[in-house]
C-alpha positions in Angstrom: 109.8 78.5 104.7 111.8 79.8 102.0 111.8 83.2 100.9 110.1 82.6 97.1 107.2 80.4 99.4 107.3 83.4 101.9 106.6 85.6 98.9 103.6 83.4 97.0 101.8 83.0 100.5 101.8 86.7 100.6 100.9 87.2 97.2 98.3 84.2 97.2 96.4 86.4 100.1 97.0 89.8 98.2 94.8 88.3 95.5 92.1 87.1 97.6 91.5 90.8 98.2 89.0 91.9 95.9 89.3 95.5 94.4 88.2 94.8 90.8 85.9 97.8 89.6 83.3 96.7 87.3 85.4 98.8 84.2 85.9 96.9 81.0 88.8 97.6 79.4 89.6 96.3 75.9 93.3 94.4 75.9 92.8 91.9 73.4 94.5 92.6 70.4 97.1 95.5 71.9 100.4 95.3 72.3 101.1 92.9 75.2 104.1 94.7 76.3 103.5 94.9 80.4 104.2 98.9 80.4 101.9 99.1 77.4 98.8 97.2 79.0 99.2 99.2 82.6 99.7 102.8 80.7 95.5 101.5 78.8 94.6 100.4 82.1 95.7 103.3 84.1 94.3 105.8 81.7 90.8 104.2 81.9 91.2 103.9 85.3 91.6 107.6 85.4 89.0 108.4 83.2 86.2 106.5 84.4 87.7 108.7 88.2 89.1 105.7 89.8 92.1 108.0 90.4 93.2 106.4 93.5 92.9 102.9 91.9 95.2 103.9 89.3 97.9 104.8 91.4 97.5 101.7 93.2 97.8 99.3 90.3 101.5 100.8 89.4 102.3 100.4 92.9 101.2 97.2 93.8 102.5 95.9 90.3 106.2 97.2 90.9 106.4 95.8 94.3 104.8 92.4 93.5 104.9 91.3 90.6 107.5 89.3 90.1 106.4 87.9 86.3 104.2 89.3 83.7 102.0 86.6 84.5 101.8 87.8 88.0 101.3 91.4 86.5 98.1 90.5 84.5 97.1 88.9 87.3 97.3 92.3 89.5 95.7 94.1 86.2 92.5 91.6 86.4 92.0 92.8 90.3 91.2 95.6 88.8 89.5 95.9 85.4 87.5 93.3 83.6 89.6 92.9 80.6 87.8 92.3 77.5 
């Protein structure tokens, strides 16, 4: 198995993890901007206390993402974006 295969089997099983809170956070209409959308998330994430959570998406989004695709996806674990 190739490394890149190695890498989406992972990731594929990383997403079946649930963590998604039940926080709705407005997106639509912001700057798309990958650094943009995480630094709204994160700060809702925050505010609403889900301290730990916010930590957690920049981590897990540095080490895995590997597209901004694969970025949103991360995001959408955790917030309902509206």
């Amino acid at each position: 198995m190739s490394n890149t295969a190695k890498h989406k089997s992972k990731y594929i099983k990383e997403m079946k993890r649930l963590k998604q809170t039940s926080l709705e956070v407005q997106l639509i209409g912001e700057n798309g901007n990958i650094f943009n959308l995480l630094g709204i998330v994160s700060k809702e994430l925050k505010r609403k206390s889900f301290l730990n959570e916010a930590d957690q998406l920049w981590k897990e989004v540095q080490e895995n993402a590997k597209s901004y695709e694969e970025a949103l996806a991360i995001i959408q674990e955790y917030v309902i974006i509206i």
